[in-house]
Backbone bond lengths (Angstrom), bond angles and torsions (degrees), N, CA, C in turn:
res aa  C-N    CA-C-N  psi(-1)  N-CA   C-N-CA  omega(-1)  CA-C   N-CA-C  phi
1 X - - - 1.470 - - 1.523 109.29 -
2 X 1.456 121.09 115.01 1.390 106.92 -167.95 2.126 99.49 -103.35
3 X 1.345 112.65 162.91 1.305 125.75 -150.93 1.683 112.85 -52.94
4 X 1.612 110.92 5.65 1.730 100.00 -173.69 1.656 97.89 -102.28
5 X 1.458 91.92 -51.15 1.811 107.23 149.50 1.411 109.00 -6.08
6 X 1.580 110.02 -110.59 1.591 131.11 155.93 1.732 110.65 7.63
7 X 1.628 88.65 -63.67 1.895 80.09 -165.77 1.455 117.66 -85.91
8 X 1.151 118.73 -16.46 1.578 140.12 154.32 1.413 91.33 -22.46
9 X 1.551 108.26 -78.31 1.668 128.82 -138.30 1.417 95.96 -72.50
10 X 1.579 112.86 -30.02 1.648 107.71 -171.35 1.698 105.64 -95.60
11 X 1.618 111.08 -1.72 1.501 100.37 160.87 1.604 116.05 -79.14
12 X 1.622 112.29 -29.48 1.400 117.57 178.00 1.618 105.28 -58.79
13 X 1.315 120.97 -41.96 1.354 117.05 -150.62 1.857 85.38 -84.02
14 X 1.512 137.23 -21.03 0.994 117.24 -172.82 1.544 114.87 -80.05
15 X 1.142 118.19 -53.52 1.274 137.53 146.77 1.915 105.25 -4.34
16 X 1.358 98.80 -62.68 1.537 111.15 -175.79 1.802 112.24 -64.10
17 X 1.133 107.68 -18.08 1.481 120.32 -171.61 1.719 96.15 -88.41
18 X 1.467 111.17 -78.20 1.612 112.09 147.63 1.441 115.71 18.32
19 X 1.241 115.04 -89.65 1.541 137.80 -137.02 1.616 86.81 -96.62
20 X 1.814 125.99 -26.25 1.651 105.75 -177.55 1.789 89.51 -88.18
21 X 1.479 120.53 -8.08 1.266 104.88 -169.06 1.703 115.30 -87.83
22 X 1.816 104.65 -9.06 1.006 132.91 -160.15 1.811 85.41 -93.66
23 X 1.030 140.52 -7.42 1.376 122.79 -146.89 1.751 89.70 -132.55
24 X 1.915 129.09 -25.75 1.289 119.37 177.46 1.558 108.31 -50.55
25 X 2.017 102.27 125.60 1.879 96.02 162.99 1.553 114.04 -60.98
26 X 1.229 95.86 163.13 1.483 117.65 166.71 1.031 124.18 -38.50
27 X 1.689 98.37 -64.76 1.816 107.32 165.60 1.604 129.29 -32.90
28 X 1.524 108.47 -37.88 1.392 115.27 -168.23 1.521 102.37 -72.20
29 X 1.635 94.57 -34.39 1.586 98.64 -163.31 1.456 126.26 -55.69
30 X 1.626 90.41 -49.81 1.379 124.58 156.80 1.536 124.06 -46.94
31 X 1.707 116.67 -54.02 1.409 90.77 160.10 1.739 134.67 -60.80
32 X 1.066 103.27 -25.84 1.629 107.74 -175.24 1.273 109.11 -60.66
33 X 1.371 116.21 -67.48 1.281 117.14 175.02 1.656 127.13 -52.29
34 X 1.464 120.26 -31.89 1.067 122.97 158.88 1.924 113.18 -45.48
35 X 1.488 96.94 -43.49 1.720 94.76 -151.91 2.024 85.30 -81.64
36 X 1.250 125.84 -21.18 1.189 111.45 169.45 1.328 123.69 -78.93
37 X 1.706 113.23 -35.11 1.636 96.69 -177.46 1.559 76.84 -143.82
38 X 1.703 96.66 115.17 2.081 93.83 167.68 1.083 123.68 -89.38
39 X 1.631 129.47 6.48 1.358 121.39 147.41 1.005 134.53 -95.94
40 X 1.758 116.82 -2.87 1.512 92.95 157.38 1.259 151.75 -28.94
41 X 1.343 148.59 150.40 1.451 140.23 167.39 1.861 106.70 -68.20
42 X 1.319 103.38 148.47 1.334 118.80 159.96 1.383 130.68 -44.16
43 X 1.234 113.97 113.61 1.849 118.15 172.44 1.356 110.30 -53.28
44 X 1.140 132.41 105.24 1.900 121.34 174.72 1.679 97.83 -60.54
45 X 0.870 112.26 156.63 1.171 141.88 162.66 1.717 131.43 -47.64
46 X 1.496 93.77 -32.46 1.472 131.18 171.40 1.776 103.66 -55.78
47 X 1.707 109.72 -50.71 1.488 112.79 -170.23 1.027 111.40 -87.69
48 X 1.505 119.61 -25.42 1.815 112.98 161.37 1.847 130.53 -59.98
49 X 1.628 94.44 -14.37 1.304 103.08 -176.60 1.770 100.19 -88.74
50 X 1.176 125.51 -24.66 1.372 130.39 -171.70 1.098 83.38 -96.38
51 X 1.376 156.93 -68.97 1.286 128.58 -159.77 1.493 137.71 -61.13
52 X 1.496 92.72 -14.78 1.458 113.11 -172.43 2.037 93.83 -91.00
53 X 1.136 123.61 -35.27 1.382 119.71 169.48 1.253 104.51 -42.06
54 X 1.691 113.43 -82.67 1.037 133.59 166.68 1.645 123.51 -4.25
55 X 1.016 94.93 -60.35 1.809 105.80 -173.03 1.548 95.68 -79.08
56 X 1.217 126.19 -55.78 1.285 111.05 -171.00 1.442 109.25 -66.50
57 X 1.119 133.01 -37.16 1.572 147.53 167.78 2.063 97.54 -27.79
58 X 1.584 84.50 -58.64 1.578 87.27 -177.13 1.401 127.27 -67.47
59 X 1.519 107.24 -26.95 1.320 105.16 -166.15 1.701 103.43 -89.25
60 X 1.199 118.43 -13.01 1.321 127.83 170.78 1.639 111.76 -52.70
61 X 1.363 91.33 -56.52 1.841 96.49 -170.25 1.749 98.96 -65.11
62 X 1.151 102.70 -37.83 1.788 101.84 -170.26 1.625 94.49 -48.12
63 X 1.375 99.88 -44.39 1.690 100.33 -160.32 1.854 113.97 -67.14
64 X 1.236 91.44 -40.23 1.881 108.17 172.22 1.584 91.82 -68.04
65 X 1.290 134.16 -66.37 1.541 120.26 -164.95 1.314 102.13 -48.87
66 X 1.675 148.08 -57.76 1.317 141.13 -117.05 1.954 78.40 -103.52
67 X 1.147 119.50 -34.62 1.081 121.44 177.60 1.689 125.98 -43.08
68 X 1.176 104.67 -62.06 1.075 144.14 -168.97 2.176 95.63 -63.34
69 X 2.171 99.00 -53.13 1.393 89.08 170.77 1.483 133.38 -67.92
70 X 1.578 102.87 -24.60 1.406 100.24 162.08 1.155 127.46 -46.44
71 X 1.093 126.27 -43.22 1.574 132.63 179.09 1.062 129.46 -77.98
72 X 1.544 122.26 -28.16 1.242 121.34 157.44 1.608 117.05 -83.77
73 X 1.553 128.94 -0.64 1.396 147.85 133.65 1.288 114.22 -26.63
74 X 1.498 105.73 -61.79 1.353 106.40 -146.75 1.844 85.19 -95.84
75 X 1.322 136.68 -20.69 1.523 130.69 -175.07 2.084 94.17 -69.28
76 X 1.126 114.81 -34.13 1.506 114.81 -158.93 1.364 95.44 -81.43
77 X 1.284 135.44 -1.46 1.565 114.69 -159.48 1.883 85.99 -139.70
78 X 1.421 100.80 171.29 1.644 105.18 140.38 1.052 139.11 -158.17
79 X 1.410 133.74 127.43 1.202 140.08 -131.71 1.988 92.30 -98.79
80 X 1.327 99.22 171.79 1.764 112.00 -162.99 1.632 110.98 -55.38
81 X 1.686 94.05 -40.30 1.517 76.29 -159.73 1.776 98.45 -83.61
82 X 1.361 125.21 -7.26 1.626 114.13 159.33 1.945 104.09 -61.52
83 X 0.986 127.17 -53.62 1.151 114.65 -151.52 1.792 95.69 -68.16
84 X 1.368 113.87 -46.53 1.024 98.93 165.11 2.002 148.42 -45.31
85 X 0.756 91.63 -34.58 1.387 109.70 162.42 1.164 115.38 -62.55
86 X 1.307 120.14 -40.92 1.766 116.97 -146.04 1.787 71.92 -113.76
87 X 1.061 141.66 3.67 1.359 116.44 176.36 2.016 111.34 -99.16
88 X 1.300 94.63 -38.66 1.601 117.70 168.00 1.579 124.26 -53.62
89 X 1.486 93.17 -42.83 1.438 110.40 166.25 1.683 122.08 -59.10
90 X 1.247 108.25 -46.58 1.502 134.50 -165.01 1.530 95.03 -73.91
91 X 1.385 107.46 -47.19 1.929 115.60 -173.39 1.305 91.67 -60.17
92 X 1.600 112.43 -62.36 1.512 98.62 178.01 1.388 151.45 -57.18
93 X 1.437 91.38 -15.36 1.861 110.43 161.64 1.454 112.33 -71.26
94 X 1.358 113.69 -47.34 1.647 117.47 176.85 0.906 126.21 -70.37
95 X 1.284 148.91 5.50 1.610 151.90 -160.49 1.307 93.20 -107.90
96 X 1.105 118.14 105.67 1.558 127.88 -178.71 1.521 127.59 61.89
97 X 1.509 80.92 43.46 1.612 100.86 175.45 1.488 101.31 -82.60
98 X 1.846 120.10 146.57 0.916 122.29 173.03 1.751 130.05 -137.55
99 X 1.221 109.87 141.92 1.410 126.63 -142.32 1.696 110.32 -145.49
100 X 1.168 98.06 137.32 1.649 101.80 176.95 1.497 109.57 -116.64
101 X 1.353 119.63 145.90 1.548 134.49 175.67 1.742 95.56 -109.14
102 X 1.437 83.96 150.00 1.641 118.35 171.64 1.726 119.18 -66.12
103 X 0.844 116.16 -172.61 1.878 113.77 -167.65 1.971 104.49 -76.95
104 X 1.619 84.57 -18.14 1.892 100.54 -171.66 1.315 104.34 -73.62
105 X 1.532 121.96 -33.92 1.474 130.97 -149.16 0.992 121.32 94.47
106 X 1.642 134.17 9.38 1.535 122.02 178.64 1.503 104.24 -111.99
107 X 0.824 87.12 143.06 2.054 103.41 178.43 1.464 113.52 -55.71
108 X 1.238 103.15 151.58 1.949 104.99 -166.04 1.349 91.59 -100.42
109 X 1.240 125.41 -2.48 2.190 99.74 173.49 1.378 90.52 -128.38
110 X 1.170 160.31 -27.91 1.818 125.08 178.43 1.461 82.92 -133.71
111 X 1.688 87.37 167.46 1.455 116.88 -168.60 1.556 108.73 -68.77
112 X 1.793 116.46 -41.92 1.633 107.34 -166.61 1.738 91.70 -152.17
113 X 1.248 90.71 -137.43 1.886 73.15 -178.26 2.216 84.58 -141.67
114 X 0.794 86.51 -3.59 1.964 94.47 156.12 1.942 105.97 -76.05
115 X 1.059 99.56 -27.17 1.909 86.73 -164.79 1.795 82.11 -108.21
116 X 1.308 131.16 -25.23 1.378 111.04 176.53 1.800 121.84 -75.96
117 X 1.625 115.57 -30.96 0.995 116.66 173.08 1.346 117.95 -55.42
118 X 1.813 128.49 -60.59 1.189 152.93 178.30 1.789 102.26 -52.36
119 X 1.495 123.16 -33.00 1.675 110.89 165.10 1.216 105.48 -66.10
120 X 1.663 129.11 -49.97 1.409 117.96 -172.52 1.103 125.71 -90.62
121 X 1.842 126.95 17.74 0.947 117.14 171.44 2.055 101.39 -101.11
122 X 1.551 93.42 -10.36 1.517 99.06 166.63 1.640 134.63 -66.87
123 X 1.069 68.73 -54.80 2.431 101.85 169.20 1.671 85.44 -55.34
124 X 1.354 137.53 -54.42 1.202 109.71 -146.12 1.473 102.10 -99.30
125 X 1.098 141.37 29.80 1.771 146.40 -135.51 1.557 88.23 -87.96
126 X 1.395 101.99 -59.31 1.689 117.56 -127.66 0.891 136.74 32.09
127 X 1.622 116.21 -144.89 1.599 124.40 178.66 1.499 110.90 33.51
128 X 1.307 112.22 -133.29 1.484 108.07 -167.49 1.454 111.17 -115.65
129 X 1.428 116.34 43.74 1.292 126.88 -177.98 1.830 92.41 -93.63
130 X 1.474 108.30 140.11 1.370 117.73 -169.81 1.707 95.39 -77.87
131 X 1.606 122.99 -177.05 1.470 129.47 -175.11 1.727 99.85 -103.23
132 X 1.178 91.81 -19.66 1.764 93.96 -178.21 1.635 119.90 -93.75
133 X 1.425 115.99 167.42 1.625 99.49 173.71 1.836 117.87 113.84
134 X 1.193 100.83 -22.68 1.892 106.31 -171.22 1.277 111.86 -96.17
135 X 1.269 117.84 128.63 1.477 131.58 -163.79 1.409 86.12 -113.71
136 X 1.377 93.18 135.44 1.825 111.64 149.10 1.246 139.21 -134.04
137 X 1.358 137.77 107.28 1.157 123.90 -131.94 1.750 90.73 -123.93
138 X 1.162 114.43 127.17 1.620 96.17 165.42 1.691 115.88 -91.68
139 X 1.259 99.00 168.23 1.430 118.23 -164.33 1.881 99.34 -79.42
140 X 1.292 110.91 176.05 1.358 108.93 162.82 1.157 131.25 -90.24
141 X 1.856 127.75 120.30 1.106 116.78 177.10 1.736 91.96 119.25
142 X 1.617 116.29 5.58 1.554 105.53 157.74 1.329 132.94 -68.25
143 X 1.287 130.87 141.85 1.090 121.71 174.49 1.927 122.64 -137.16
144 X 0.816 135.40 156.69 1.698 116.94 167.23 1.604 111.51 -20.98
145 X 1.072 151.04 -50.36 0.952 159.17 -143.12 1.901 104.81 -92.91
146 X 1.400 114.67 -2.96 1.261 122.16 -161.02 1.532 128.37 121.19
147 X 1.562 108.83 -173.46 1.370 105.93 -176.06 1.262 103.20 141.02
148 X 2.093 109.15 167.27 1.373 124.10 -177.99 1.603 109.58 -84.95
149 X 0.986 111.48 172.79 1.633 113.27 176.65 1.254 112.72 179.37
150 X 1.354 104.48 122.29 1.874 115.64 -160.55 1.666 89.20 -90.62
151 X 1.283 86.30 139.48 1.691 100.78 177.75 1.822 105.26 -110.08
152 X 1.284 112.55 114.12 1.518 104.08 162.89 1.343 129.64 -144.85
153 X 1.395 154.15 -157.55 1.349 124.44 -157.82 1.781 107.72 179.94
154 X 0.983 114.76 111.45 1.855 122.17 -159.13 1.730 81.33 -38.63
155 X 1.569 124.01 154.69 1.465 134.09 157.92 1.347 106.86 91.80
156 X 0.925 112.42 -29.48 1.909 133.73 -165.48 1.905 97.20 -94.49
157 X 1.678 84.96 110.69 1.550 87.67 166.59 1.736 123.90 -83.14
158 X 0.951 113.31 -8.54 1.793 136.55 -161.11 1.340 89.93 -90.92
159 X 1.443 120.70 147.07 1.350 144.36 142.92 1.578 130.74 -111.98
160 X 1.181 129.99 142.55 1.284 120.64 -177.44 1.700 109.75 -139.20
161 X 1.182 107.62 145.28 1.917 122.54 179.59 1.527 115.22 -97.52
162 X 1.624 93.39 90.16 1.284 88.91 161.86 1.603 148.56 -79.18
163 X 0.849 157.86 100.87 1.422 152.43 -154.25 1.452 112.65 -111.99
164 X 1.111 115.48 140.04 1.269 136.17 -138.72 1.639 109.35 -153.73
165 X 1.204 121.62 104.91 1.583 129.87 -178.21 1.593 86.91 -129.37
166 X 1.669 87.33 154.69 1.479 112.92 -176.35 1.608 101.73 -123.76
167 X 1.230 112.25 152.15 1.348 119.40 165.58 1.410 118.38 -154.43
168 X 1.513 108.02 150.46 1.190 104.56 -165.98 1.721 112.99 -86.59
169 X 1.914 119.38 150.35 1.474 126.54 -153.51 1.667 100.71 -137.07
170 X 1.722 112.97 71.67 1.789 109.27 -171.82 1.472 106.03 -36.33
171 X 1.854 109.00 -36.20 1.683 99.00 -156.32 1.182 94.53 -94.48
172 X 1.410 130.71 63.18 1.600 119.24 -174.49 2.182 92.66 -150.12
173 X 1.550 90.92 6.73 1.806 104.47 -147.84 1.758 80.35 -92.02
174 X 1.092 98.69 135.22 1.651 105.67 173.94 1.514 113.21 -119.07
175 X 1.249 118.88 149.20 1.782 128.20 -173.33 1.094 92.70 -143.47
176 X 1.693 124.49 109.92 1.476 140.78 151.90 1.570 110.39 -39.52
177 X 1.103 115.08 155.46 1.422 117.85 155.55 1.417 132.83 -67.33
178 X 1.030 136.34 138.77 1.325 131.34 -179.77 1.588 125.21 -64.68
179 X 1.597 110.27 167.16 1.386 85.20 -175.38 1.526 128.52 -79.06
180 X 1.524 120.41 9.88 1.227 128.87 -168.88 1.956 108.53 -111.65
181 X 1.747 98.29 -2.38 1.411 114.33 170.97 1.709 116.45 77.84
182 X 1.784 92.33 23.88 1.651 91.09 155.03 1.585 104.85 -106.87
183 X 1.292 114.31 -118.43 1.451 120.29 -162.83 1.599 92.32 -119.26
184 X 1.877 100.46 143.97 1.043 109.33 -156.29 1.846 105.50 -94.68
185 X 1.169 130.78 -165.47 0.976 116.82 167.79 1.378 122.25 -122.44
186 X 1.249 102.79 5.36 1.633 114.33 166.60 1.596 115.80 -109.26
187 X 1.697 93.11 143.08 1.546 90.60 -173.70 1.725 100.09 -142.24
188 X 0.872 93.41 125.23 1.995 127.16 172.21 1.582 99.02 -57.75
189 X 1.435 111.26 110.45 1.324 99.44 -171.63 1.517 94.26 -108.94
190 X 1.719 99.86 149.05 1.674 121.00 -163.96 1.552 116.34 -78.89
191 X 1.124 118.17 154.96 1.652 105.62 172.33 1.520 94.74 -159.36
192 X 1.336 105.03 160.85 1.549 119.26 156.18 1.401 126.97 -124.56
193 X 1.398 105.25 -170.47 1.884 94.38 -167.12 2.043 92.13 -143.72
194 X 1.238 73.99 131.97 1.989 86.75 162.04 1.144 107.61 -116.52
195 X 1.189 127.90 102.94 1.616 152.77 158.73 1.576 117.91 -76.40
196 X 1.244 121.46 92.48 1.534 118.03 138.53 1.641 122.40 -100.41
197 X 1.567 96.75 179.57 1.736 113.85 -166.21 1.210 97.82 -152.58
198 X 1.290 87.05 141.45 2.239 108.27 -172.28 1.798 85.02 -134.94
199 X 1.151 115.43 141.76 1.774 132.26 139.99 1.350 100.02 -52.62
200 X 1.157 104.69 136.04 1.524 133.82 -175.09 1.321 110.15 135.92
201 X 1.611 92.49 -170.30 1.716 105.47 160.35 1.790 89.95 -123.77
202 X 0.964 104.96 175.58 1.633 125.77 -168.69 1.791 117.21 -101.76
């Protein structure tokens, strides 16, 4: 239970104190205080009705506040079966995803395939899983060519192994035009990706 959790639960339980404190009769009240001080003056009846507003007044908001933290609880974190989803989803976006690298070898839209997995396991979250939070760690022994990569996610007890091979796609190879608007002499060479995912870490 991490600390917004916690104070949620101890606004419910105050709230709950509230509403039994909201509910003692008069009579009781009256004896107690009698048996502690017997000359006090009499409580009218008048201040038990305002106090009992009062308390319930309070225990209401406790109940709307703790409410309210649950939900912004549950937006900050994400629990298994989001990560799950949004990780299955993402495998299924990547499996023959296709992408071209530069004359260097690095791909012209994400940096590695650690920062591309972790966007699409974000994009695919939904619901009330936050955008922040997803770790991707690759395994040892990645290289351009592929590799493992542990997927995990602040709130989320689950881990999953992604693996990731590349292969090369001639008809996927693109050549700009030149600058005089024939054929250029550089060409973007094509690739694709076979993506599976196992539970675990890698």
């Amino acid at each position: 239970m991490d600390a917004l959790t916690g104070l949620n639960v101890l606004g419910l339980a105050l709230s709950a104190v509230l509403l039994a404190m909201a509910c003692v009769k008069a009579d009781r009240v009256r004896g107690w205080r009698a048996s502690i001080d017997p000359s006090a003056p009499e409580i009218p009846d008048a201040a038990f009705v305002v106090a009992r507003v009062v308390l319930v007044t309070l225990a209401g908001l406790g109940v709307y506040t703790a409410v309210q933290g649950f939900g912004v609880s549950d937006d900050s974190s994400w629990n298994d079966s989001e990560l799950t989803n949004a990780v299955h989803r993402a495998t299924d976006e990547l499996d023959g995803y296709r992408f071209q690298t530069d004359e260097s070898g690095s791909p012209l839209h994400f940096d590695d395939y650690a920062s591309l997995i972790e966007d699409k396991v974000v994009r695919n979250a939904g619901g009330d899983a936050p955008e922040t939070g997803v770790a991707v760690t690759p395994a040892a022994g990645a290289t351009a060519a592929g590799g493992s990569f542990t997927v995990t996610a602040d709130g989320a007890g689950d881990a999953f192994c992604t693996r990731v091979e590349r292969t090369r796609s001639k008809k996927d190879d693109y050549t700009p035009p030149g600058i005089t608007g024939g054929e250029g002499t550089l060409t973007y060479l094509g690739y694709r990706l076979a993506v599976t995912v196992r539970e675990g870490t890698c």
